[in-house]
C-alpha positions as CSV (number, residue, x, y, z in Angstrom):
1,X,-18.1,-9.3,-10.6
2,X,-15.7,-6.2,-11.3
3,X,-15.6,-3.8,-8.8
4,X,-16.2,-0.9,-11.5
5,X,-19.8,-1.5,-13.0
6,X,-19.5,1.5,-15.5
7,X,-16.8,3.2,-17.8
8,X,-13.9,1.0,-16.6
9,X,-10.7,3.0,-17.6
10,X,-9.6,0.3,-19.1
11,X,-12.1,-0.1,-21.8
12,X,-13.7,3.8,-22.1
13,X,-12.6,5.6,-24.5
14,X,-14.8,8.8,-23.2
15,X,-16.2,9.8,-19.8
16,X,-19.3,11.9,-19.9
17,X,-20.7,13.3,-16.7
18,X,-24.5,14.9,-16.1
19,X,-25.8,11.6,-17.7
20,X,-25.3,8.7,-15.2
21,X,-25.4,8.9,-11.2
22,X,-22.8,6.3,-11.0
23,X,-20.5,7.8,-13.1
24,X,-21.2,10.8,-12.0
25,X,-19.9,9.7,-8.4
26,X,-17.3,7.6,-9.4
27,X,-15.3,10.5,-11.6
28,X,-17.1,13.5,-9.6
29,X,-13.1,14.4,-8.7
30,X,-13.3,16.2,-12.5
31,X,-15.9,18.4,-10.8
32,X,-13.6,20.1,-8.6
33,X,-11.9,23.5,-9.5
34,X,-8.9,23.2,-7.7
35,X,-6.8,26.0,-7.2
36,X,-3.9,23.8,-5.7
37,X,-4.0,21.2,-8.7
38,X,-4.8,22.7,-11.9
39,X,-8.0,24.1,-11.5
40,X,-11.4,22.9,-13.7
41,X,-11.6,22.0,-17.5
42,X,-14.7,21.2,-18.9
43,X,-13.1,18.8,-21.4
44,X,-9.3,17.4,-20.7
45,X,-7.4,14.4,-22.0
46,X,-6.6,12.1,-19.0
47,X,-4.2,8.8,-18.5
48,X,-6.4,7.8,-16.1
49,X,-4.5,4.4,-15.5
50,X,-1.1,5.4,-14.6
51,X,1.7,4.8,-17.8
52,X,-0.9,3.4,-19.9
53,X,-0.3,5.2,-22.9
54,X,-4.2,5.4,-23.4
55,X,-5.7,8.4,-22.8
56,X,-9.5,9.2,-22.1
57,X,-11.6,11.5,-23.4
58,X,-13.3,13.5,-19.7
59,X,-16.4,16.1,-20.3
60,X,-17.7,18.2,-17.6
61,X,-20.3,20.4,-18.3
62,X,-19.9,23.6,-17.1
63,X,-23.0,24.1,-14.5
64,X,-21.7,21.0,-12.5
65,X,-18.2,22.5,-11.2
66,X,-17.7,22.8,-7.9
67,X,-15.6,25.7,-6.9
68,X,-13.0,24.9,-4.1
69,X,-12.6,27.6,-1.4
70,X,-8.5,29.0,-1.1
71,X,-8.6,27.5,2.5
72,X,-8.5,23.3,2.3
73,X,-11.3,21.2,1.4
74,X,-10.9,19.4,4.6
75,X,-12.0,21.9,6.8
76,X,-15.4,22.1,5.0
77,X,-18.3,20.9,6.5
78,X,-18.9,19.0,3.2
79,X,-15.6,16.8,4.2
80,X,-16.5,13.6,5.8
81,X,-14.8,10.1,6.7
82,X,-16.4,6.9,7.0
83,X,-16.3,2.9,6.5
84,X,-15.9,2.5,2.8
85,X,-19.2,0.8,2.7
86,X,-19.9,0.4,-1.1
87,X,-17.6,2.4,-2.6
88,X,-14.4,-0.1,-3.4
89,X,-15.1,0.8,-6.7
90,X,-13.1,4.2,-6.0
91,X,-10.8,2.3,-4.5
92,X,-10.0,-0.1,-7.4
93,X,-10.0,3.4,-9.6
94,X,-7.4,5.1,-7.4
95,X,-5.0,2.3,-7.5
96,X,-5.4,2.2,-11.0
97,X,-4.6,6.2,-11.2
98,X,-1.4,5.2,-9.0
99,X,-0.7,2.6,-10.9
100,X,-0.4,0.0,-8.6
101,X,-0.7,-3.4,-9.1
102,X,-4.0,-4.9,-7.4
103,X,-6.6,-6.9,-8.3
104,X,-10.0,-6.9,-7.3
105,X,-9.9,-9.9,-5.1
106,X,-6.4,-8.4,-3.3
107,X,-8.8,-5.6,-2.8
108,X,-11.9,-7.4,-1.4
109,X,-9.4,-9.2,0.7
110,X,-7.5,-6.6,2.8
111,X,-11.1,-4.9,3.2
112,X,-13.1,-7.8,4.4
113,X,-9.8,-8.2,7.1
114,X,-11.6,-5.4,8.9
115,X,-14.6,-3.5,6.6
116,X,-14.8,-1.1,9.8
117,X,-10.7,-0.3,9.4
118,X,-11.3,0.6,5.7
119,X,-12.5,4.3,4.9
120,X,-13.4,6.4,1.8
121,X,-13.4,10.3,2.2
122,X,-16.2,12.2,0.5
123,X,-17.4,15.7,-0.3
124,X,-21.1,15.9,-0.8
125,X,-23.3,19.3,-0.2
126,X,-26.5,19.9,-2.5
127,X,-26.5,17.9,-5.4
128,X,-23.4,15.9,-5.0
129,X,-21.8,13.4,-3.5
130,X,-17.9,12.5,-4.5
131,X,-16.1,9.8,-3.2
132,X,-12.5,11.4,-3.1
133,X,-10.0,9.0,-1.0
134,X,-9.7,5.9,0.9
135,X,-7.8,4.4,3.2
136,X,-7.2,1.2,4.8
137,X,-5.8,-0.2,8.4
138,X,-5.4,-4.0,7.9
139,X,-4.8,-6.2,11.3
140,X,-2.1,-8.2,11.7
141,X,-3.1,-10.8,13.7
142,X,-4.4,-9.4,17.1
143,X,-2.0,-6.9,18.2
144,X,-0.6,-4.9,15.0
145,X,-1.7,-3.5,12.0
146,X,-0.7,-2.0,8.7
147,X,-1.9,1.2,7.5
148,X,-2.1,1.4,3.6
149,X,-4.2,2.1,0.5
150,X,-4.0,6.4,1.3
151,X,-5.1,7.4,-1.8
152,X,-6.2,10.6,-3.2
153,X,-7.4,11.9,-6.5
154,X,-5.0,14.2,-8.1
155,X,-7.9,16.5,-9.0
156,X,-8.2,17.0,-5.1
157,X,-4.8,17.0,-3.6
158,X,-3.2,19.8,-1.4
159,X,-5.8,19.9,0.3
160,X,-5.0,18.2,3.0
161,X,-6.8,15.1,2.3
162,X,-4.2,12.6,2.9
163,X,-3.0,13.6,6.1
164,X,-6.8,13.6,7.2
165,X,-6.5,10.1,6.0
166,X,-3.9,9.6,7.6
167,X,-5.0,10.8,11.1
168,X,-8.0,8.9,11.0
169,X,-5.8,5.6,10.4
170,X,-3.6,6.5,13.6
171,X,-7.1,6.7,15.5
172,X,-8.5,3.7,14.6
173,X,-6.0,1.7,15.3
174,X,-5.3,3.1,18.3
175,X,-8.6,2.8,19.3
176,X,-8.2,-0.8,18.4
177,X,-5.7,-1.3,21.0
178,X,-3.0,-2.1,18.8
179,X,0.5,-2.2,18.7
180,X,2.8,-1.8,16.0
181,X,1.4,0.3,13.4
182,X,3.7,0.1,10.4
183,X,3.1,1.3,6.6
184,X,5.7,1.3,3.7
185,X,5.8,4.8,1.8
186,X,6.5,6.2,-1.0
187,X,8.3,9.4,-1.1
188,X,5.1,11.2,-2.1
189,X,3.8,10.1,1.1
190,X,6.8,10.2,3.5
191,X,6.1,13.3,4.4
192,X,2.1,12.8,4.8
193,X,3.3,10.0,7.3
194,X,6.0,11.7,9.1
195,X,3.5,14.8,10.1
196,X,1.9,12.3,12.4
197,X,4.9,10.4,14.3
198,X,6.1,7.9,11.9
199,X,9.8,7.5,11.8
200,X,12.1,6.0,8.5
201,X,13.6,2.0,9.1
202,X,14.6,1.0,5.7
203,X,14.3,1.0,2.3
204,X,12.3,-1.0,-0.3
205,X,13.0,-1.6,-3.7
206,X,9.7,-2.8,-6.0
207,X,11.4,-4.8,-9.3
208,X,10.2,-6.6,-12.1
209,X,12.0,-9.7,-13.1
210,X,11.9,-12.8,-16.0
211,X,10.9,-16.5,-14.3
212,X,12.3,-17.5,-17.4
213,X,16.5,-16.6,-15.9
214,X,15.4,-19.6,-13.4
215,X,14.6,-22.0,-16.0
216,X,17.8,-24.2,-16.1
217,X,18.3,-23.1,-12.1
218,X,18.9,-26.5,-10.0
219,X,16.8,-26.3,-6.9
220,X,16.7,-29.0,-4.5
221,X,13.3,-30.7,-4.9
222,X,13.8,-32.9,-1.4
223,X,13.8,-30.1,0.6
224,X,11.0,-27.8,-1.3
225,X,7.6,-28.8,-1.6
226,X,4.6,-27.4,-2.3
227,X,2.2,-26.2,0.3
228,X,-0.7,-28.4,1.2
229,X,-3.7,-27.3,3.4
230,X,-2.1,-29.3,6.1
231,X,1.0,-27.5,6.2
232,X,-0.5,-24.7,6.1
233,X,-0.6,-23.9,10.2
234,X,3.2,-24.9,10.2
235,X,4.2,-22.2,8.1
236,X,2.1,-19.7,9.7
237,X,4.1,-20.4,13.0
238,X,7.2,-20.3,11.7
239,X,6.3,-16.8,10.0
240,X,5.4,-15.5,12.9
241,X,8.4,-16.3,14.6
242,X,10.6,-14.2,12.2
243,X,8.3,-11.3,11.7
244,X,5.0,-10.2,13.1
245,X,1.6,-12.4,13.9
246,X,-0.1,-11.9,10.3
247,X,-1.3,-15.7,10.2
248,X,-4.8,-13.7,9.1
249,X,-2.7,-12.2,6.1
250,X,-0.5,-15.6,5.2
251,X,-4.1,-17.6,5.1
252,X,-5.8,-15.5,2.4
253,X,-2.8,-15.0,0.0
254,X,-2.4,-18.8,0.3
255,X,-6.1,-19.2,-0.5
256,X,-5.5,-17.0,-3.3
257,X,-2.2,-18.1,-4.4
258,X,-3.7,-21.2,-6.7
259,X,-1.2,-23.6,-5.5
260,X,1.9,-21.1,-6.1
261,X,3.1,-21.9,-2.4
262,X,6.0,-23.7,-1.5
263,X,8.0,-24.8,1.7
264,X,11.5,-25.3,2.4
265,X,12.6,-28.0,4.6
266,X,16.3,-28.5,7.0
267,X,17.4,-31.9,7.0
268,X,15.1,-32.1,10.2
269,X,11.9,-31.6,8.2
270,X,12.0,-28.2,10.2
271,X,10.4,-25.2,8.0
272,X,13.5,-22.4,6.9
273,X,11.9,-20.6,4.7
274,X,8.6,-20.3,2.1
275,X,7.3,-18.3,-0.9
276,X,4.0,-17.4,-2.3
277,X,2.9,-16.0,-5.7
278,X,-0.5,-15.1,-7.5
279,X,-1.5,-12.6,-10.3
280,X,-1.4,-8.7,-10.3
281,X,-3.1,-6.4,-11.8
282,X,0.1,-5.3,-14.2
283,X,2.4,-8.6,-13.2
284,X,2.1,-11.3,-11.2
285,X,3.4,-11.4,-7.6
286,X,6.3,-13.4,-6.4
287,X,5.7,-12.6,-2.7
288,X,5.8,-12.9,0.2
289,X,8.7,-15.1,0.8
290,X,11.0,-15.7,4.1
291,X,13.8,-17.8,4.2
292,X,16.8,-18.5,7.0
293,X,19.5,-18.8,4.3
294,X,20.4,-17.4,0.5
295,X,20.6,-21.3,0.0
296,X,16.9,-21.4,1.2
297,X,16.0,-18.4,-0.4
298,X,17.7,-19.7,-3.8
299,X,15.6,-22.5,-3.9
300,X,12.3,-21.3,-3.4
301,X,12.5,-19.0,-6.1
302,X,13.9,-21.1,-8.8
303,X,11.1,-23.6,-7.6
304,X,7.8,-20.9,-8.0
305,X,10.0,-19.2,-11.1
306,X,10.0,-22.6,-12.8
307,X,6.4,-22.6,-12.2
308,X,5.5,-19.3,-13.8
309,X,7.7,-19.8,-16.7
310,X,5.8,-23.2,-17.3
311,X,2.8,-21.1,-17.4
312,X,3.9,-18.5,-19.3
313,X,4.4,-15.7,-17.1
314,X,6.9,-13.3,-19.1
315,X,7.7,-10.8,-16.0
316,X,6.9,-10.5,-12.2
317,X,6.9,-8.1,-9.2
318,X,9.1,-8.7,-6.0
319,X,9.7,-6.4,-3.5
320,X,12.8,-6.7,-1.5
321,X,14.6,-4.8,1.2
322,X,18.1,-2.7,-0.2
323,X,20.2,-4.4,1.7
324,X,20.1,-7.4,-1.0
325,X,21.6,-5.1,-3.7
326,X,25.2,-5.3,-3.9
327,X,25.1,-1.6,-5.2
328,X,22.1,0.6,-2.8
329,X,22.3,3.6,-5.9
330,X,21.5,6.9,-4.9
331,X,18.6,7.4,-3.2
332,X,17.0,11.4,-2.8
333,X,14.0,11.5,-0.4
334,X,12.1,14.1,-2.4
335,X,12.2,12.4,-5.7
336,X,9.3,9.9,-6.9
337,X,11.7,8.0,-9.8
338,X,15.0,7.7,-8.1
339,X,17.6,8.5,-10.6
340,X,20.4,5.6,-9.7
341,X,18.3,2.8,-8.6
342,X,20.2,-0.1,-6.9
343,X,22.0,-2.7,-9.1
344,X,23.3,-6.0,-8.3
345,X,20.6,-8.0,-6.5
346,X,22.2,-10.9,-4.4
347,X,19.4,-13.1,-5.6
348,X,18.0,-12.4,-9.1
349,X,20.9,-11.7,-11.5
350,X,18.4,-9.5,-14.2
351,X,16.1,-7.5,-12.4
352,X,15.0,-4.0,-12.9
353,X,13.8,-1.8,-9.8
354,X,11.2,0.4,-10.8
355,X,10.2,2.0,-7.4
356,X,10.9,2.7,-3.8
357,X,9.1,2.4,-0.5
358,X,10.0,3.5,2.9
359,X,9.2,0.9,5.6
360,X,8.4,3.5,8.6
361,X,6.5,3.1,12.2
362,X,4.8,5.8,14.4
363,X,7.8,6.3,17.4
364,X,6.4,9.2,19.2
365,X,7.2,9.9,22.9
366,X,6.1,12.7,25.0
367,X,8.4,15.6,23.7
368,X,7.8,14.5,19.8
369,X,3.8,14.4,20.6
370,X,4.1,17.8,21.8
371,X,6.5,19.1,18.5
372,X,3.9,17.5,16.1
373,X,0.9,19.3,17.4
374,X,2.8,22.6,17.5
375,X,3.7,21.9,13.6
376,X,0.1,20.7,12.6
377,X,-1.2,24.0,14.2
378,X,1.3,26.2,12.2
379,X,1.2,24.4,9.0
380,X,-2.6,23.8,9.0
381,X,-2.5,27.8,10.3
382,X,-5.4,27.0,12.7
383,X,-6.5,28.3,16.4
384,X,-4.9,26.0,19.1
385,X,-8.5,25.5,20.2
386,X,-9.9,24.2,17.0
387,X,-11.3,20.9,16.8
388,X,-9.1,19.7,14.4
389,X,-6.2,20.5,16.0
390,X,-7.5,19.1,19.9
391,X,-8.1,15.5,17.6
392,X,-5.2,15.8,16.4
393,X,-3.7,16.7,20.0
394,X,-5.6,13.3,21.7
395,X,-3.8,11.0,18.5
396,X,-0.5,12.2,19.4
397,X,-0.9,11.6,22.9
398,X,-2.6,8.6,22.5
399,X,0.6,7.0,20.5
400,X,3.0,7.7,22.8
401,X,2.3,4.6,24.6
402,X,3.2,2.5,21.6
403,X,6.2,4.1,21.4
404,X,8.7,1.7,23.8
405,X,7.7,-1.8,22.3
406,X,7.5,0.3,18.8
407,X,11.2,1.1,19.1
408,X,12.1,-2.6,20.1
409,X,10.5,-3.8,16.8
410,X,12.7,-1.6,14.6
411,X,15.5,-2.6,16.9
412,X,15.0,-6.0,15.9
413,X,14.3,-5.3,12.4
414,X,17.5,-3.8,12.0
415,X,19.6,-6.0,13.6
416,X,17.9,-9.3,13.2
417,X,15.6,-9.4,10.6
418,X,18.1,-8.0,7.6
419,X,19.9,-11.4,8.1
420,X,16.6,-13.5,7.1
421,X,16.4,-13.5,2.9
422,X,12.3,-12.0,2.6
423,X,10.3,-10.1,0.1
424,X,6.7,-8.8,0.3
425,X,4.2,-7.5,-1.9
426,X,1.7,-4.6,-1.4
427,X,-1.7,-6.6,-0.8
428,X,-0.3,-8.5,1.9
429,X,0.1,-5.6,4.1
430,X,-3.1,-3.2,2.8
């Protein structure tokens, strides 16, 4: 069943609200006069799935906007956080908005992971009730997690929203007792993310690419194989080993992968590396995949490539850390669409980055906890003694304890992971 029930972007041509509760909820963000973001129109033209090139009619009549005070929505007392219950649905929409490249099931999957870890923020007084963010925190196994899925509606942003979001996340999984609490940004929310502790490791680089330039690629079928159920615990453990425990993750993208899975083998019959694939929303995934060598690495994908060229899969996704490009481009912080993109993937000979991601982890110690609160206060201009602001105080301190084996892990993905050939994509990590 799909997620959205009613006026799926993808098939409306017009979105009417004051007729039907659920849409009504599901689009309530065109309620909202914003003074931050544009303000109210009681008829507008809206992309509502990001680069589209289809744009929906949206009518709002007048007597249901909802006039947002100059101060942020988040201190209201119509602001609220909770477990995302029934409301995917928004979820699905937001992505869309973002245009990111989930499905329904990655979305289904990284909830059910933990349906207490995964949040929607709403505004509801009187006669509303609008779903207006979500959020996920994703385990890793037992000890980590990743943070992910911060999304807000562009009718409601700068308002404080995200880093709300945000805050809760840190909480939770603190609360939790976990770890390592990593997240890969993008620049829009580096600086959500770096208001609460977390600290820049790499860079990402999300690219499309043809199967079809692996078609006549020799790959060593003695060594690769596909994955069978069997195999399955062997390549959990020797994921583990180079990474983080995510066998939770690894088992339900290989339940969902449809036999795209494949294993690399030494001469030993020892496991150096793997690969997984399945569809996206926009292009299928060729991800994650780990391997010990660029021979390893090599194989693998012309073996899944092969695969989705036989099935006629014209272009995929693979994310991949900078370091393979021969070339890293340019790469400004503040800018969504970097201008000089990387060139010269060690790997894939025609690829085309579209988008970056910052891999970043919360390091805080005592002295940084303290700098953070002091900024929140000022930039949030509230009272030391607010309750916002003593939450935010008991986060910060909390994390600090986190931050010694925190700083080991970006120790050893710096110097130790970069030599391992890997990609991920976004469901696998929230």
């Amino acid at each position: 069943m799909k997620l959205i029930k009613k006026n799926d972007p993808r098939e409306a041509g017009t979105i009417e609200l004051g007729r039907d509760a659920y849409t009504d909820r599901l689009y309530g963000c065109f309620r909202f006069d914003n003074p931050r973001a544009g303000g109210f129109a009681p008829e507008r033209e809206v992309e509502i799935v990001f680069r589209s090139g289809n744009k929906i009619q949206v009518r709002v009549p007048e007597s249901m906007r909802i006039q947002l005070p100059e101060g942020k929505a988040v201190n209201l007392g119509s602001f609220s956080m909770e477990p995302i219950g029934e409301n995917l649905d928004t979820m699905m929409l937001l992505t869309m908005r973002a245009g990111w490249n989930q499905t329904e099931a990655d979305l289904r999957r990284i909830v059910d992971l933990d349906p207490r870890g995964s949040f929607v923020a709403r505004l509801a007084a009187g006669d509303y009730d609008i779903p207006v963010s979500t959020a996920t925190v994703a385990p890793l196994g037992e000890r980590h997690t990743w943070i992910g899925m911060i999304l807000v509606h562009p009718e409601l942003r700068r308002q404080g929203i995200a880093n709300a979001m945000m805050q809760h996340c840190v909480r939770y999984a603190i609360d939790q007792g976990k770890i390592i609490n990593g997240l890969d940004a993008t620049p829009m929310g580096n600086t959500v993310y770096g208001a609460v502790g977390y600290v820049d490791s790499y860079r990402i680089w999300r690219s499309y690419f043809s199967p079809a330039e692996f078609r006549n690629s020799p790959h060593d079928t003695d060594r690769v194989s596909r994955v069978s159920a069997d195999e399955l615990e062997e390549l959990v453990r020797y994921d583990t080993a180079r990474f983080l425990e995510r066998g939770n993750i690894i088992r339900g993208l290989y339940a969902d992968s449809a036999g795209e899975a494949y294993l690399y083998r030494d001469d030993n019959g020892d496991v150096r590396g793997y690969v997984l694939a399945r569809p996206g929303r926009l292009r299928h995934f060729v991800g994650p995949f780990l391997a010990d060598s660029r021979e390893a690495a090599a194989d693998l994908l012309a073996c899944v490539c092969k695969s989705l060229d036989r099935q006629g899969v014209r272009e995929a996704f693979i994310d991949t850390p900078e370091s393979r490009f021969a070339d890293p481009g340019v790469y400004d912080k503040s800018v969504f669409d970097q201008e000089k993109k990387p060139s010269g993937h060690r790997l894939i000979r025609e690829i085309t980055p579209v988008r970056d991601f910052t891999r970043m982890y919360q390091a805080v110690d005592e002295r940084k906890a303290e700098e953070l609160t002091a900024n929140f206060t000022r930039v949030e201009k509230l009272e030391r003694s607010s309750a916002r602001v003593e939450a935010f105080t008991q986060t910060m301190r909390a994390s600090v304890a986190n931050y010694t084996e925190t700083m080991g892990f970006l120790e050893y993905e710096a110097n130790v992971l970069q030599q391992y050939y890997w990609g991920i994509t976004g469901p696998e990590k929230g």
